[in-house]
N, C-alpha and C positions, 0 to 999 in steps of 0.2 A: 614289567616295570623295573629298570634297572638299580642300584643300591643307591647311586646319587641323587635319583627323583624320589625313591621312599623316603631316606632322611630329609629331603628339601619340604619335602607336602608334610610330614609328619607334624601333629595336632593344627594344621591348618584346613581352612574348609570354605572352597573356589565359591566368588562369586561369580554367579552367570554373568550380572550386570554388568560387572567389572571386566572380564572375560570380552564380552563386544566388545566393551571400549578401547579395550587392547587392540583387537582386531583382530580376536578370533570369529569365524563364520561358524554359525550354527544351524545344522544340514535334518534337527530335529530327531537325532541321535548324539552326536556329535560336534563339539566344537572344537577348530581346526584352526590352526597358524603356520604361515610361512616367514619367513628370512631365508634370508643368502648371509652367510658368514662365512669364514672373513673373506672379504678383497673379492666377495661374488664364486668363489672355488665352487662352497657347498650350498644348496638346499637345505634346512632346517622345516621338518614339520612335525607337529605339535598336536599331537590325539588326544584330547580329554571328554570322558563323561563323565566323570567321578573322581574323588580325591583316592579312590584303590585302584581308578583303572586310566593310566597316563602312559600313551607309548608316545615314543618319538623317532623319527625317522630323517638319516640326514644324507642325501643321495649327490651325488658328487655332478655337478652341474656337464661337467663334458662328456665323463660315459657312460651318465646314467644312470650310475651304478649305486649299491647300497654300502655307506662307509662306516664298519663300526668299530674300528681300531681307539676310538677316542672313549670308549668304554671298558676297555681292560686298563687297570690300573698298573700293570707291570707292562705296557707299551712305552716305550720311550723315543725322544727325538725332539729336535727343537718343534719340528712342522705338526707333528700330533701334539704337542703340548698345547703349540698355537691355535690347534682348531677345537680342541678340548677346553681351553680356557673359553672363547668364543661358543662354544655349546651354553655350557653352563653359568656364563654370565648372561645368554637369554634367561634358560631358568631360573635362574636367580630372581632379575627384572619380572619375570609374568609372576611368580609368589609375591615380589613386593607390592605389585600394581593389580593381582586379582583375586587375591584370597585374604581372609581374614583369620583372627590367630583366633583358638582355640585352648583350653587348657587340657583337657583329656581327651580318650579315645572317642568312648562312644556320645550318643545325642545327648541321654538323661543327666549325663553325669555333668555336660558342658550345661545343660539348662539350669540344673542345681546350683553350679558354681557364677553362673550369671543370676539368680536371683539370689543369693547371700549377696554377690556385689551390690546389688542396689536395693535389699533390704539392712546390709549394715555397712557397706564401706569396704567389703573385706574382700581382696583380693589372695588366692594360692598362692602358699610358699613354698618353693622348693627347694628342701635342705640338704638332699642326701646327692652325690654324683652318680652311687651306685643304684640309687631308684629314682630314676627321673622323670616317672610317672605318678610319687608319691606327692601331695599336692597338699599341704598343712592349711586351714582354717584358724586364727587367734584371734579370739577377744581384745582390741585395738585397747579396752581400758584396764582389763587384768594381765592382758598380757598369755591368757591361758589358751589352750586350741582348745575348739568346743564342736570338730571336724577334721576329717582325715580322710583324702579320695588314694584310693590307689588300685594299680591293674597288681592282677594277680592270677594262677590257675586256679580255676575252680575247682582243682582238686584239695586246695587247700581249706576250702568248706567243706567239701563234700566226697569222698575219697573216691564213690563210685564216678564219679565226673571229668570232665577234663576242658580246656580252652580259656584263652584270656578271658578274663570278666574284670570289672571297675566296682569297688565298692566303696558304700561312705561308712568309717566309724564314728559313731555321737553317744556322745553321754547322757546317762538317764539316771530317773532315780531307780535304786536295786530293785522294788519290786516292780515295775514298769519292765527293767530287765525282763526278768522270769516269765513276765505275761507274752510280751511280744515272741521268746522263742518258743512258741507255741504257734505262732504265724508261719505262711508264706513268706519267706523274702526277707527273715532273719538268720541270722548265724550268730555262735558266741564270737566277742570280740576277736578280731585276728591281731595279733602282735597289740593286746592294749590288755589290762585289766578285764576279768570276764565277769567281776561283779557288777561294774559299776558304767562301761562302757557293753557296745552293740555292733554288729557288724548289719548294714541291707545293703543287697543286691541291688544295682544300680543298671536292673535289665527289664524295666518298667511292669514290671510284677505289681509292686506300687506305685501308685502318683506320683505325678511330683508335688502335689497338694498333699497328701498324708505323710510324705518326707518332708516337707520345709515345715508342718507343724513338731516333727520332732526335734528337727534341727532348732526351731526355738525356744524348746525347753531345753537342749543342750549348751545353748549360747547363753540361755537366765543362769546356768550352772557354772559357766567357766569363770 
């Protein structure tokens, strides 16, 4: 998967549904699209099962051949401009028209953040340029974040560990603190106060029913 389709799919997540209606064919592994771009030259086809697994292939309609000059970013010339804009403005189109946006990486963390939307209203902020996976939670009447999603190494919970993971921080009261790290699927706060906030693993260790019960005593709190 090239660098312009991982940023293009990045936190979005294909609907199949949508995907037919496009006019992809679904071969019950794979759903598949062609075009001819521009001016009939090239072939455009479109491999997707998954939002990690997306190749594309664009075969030059008179020799047959496979052209991939329109993916190295230091190619230049008017005519590969022209066939690189017409690649990527299909991709463009099938994200607008087949997928739906997401806020974070993984499932739990996107199901979390869809039930605080329609348990208060509250949609993720995101403040920082240099963490744009950092996803802020505030109390629409204080004003206060009472939630914090963010990707991070798991080496920063746990040193023997390694790999992205998504965690939520939420405020508790301080002896609530103390009890929970003693659980599964806590850690002290990462970059928040460690009295009074909590960090869980957002890698379904727990519910999402035993997290949206904490997350509502952190929301009475902010």
């Amino acid at each position: 998967m090239d660098d312009f389709i991982r940023k293009l799919f990045k936190n979005k997540k294909i609907n199949s549904k949508k995907l037919v209606q496009f006019g992809f064919k679904f071969d019950g592994i794979v759903y598949e699209y062609s075009q001819k771009i521009p001016d009939n030259q090239f072939e455009l086809f479109i491999f997707i099962k998954n939002e990690d697994n997306i190749e594309t292939k664009l075969i030059d309609c008179e020799s047959k051949e496979l052209y991939t000059l329109h993916l190295f970013s230091d190619a230049e010339g008017t005519f590969i401009g022209k066939v690189r804009e017409a690649y990527e403005n299909i991709l463009v189109e099938v994200v607008k028209k087949c997928c739906d946006d997401t806020y974070f990486i993984f499932p739990q963390s996107n199901r979390i953040a869809e039930w605080i939307k329609c348990e208060y209203g509250v949609l993720p902020e995101f403040l920082w340029e240099k963490s744009p996976g950092c996803g802020v939670f505030r109390n629409q009447t204080s004003k206060k974040w009472f939630g914090i999603v963010m990707d991070i190494d798991k080496s920063k919970l746990d040193k023997e560990q390694k790999g992205l993971v998504e965690v939520l921080n939420i405020k508790l009261d301080r002896s609530e603190v103390q009890q929970l790290l003693k659980e599964n699927g806590f850690y002290p706060a990462y970059h928040m106060n460690k009295k009074s906030w909590i960090t869980i693993l957002l890698d379904n260790v727990l519910s999402d029913e035993e997290i949206e019960d904490l997350i509502s005593k952190s929301y009475k709190l902010s």
